[in-house]
N, C-alpha and C positions, 0 to 999 in steps of 0.2 A: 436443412431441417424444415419439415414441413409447418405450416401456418398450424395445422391444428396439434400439433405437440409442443408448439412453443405456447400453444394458448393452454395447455394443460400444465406445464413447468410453471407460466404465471402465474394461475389456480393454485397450483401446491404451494408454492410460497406465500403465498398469502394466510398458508394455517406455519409455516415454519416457526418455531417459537427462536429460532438463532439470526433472523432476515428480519432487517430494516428498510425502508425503502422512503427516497424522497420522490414526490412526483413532480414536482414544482419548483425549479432550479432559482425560481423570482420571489418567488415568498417559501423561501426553505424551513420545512418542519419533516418530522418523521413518520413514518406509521407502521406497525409493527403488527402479530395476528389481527386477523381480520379487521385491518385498515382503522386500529383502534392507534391515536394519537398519543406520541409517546416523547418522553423528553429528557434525554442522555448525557444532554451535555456538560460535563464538570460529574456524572455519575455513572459512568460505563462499569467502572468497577464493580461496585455497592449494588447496583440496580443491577444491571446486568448477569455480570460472574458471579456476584456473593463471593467477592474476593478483595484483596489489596495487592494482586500481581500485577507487575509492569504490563503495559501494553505497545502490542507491536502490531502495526497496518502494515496488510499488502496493498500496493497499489496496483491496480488493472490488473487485478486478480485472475480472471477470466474464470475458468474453474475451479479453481481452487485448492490445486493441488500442492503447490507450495504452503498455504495458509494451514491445512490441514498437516500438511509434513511437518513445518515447525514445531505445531502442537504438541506433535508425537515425539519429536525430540527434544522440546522444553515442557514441561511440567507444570515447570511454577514461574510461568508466563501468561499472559493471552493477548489470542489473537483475531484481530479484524480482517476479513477482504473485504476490497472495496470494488468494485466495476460498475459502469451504464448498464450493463445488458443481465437484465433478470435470468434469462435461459441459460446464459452462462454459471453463474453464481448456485445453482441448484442445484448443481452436481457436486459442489464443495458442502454447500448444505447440508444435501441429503445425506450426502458421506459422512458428517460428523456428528447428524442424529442416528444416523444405523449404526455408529462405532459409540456412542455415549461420549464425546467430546467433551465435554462442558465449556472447554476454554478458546471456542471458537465460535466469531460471529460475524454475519454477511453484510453488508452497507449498500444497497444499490445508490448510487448518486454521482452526481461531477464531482469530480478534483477540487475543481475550482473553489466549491461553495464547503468544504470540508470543517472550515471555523466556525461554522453554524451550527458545528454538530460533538466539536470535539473543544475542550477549555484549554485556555493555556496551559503547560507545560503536562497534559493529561498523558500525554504519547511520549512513549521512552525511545522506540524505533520505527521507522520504515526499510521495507523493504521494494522493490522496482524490480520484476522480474519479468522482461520481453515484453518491456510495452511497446506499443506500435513508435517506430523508430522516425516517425514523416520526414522521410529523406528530404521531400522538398525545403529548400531555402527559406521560400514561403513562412512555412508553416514551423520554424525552429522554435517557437514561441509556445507549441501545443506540446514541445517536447516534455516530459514530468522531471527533466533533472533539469531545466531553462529555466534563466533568473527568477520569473515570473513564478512557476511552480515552489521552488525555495523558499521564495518569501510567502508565498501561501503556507508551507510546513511551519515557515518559525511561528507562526500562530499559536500552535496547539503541541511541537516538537520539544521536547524540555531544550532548555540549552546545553551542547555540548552531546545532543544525542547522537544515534549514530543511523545514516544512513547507506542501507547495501544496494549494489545494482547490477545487477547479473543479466546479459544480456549477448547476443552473438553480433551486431551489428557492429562494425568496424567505423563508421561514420558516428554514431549514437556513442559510440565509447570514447570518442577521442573529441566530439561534442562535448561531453561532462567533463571530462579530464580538465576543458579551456575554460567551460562555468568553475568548475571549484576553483582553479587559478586567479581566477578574473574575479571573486567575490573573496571580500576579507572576513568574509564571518564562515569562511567552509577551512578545513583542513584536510588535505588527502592522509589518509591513517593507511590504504594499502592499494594495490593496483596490479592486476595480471591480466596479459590478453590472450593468454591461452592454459585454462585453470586447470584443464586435464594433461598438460604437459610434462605434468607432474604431483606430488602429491598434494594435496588437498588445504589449505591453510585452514580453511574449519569443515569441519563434518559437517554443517548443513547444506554446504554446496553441492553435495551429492545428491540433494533432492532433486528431482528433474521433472519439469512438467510436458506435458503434451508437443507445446511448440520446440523444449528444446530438444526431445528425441529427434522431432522431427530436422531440427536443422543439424544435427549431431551424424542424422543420416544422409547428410545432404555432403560432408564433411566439413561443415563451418566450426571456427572456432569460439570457446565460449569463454567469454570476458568476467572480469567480475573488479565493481571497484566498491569502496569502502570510505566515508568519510565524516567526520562531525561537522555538524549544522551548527554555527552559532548567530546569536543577532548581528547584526550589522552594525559596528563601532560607531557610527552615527545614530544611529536607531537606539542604541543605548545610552549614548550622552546624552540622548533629547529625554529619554527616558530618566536618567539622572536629575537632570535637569528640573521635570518638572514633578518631582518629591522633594525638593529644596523650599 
């Protein structure tokens, strides 16, 4: 993509009235049309949708074709993406103000810093759809189903919610598979590593984005797991604890 169309997708989101953006990962805050300061958090509902429907994040959304699909197939839901990369995120945008959306909204920001933006038990679900898999060893830590990333979601995750992850990566799936084992606050609810091998266990998995065409055409197969998020039985005793 050339430098000057990535500088025009930044330009347009900057009028998108469904695009939020943090620029400053160290001192996290928001800004919304034209770089006008904005503050969501514990009110994405109310503020936002003009609504009281559940809320459901994609995470590394990239364009936004899943965010946008879900929409279309729940109603009386809403939904966030979230990705780093603005030029990405504008084609989910754009998409859900040329279709009158209302129940869709874009987040550029890290993972990481996501409690800064969303309140405890604000988010009913996440979704995880081909995020970058960092094979390396190294780097198991940047993975978004790694311990690390989890305990970031219990933040803002109700308890007991439920997180999906859909994804073609045979390393990346059997990764998560060992986290929810290995963490006593996740419970595996379902698990398939080959979703198209048969029929479908929900209709939303039929939605397909960009990358998994592409790896669909490659003949890779596509995985998908399912499981609830809860605190961490220590993290809840301390919490116990200290309302006594």
């Amino acid at each position: 993509m050339s430098r000057k169309n990535k500088l025009k997708k930044f330009n347009d989101i900057l009028s998108f009235p469904n695009v939020y953006e943090c620029y400053n990962v160290l001192q996290p805050e928001l800004v919304g049309v034209g770089m006008e300061p904005v503050d969501l958090r514990g009110n994405w509902r109310r503020a936002h949708f003009g609504n009281d429907f559940p809320i459901t994040l994609e995470l590394a959304c990239g364009g936004g074709e899943y965010t946008v699909g879900l929409a279309a197939a729940f109603p009386e839901r809403n939904f966030i993406g979230i990705d780093i990369k603005g030029n990405r995120i504008w084609k989910g945008a754009k998409q859900a103000l040329e279709d009158g959306v209302q129940r869709v909204a874009f987040l550029r920001t890290r993972i990481e810093v996501l409690a800064h933006f969303f309140a405890p038990r604000e988010v009913d679900e996440i979704w995880i759809t081909f995020a970058d898999p960092f094979p390396r060893p190294a780097k198991a830590g940047r993975r978004l189903t790694s311990e690390r990333f989890l305990d970031v979601y219990r933040h803002f995750l109700k308890p007991g919610g439920l997180v999906h992850v859909k994804h073609d990566d045979p390393d990346f799936y059997r990764f998560t598979l060992d986290t929810i084992a290995a963490d006593p606050g996740c419970v595996l609810e379902y698990c398939n590593d080959d979703i198209y091998a048969g029929p479908l266990e929900r209709p939303e998995l039929a939605i397909q984005t960009a990358y998994e065409r592409m790896h669909l055409a490659k003949g890779k197969k596509i995985k998908y797991i399912r499981f609830s998020l809860w605190p961490r039985p220590e993290t809840a005793a301390n919490a116990g604890a200290d309302t006594k």
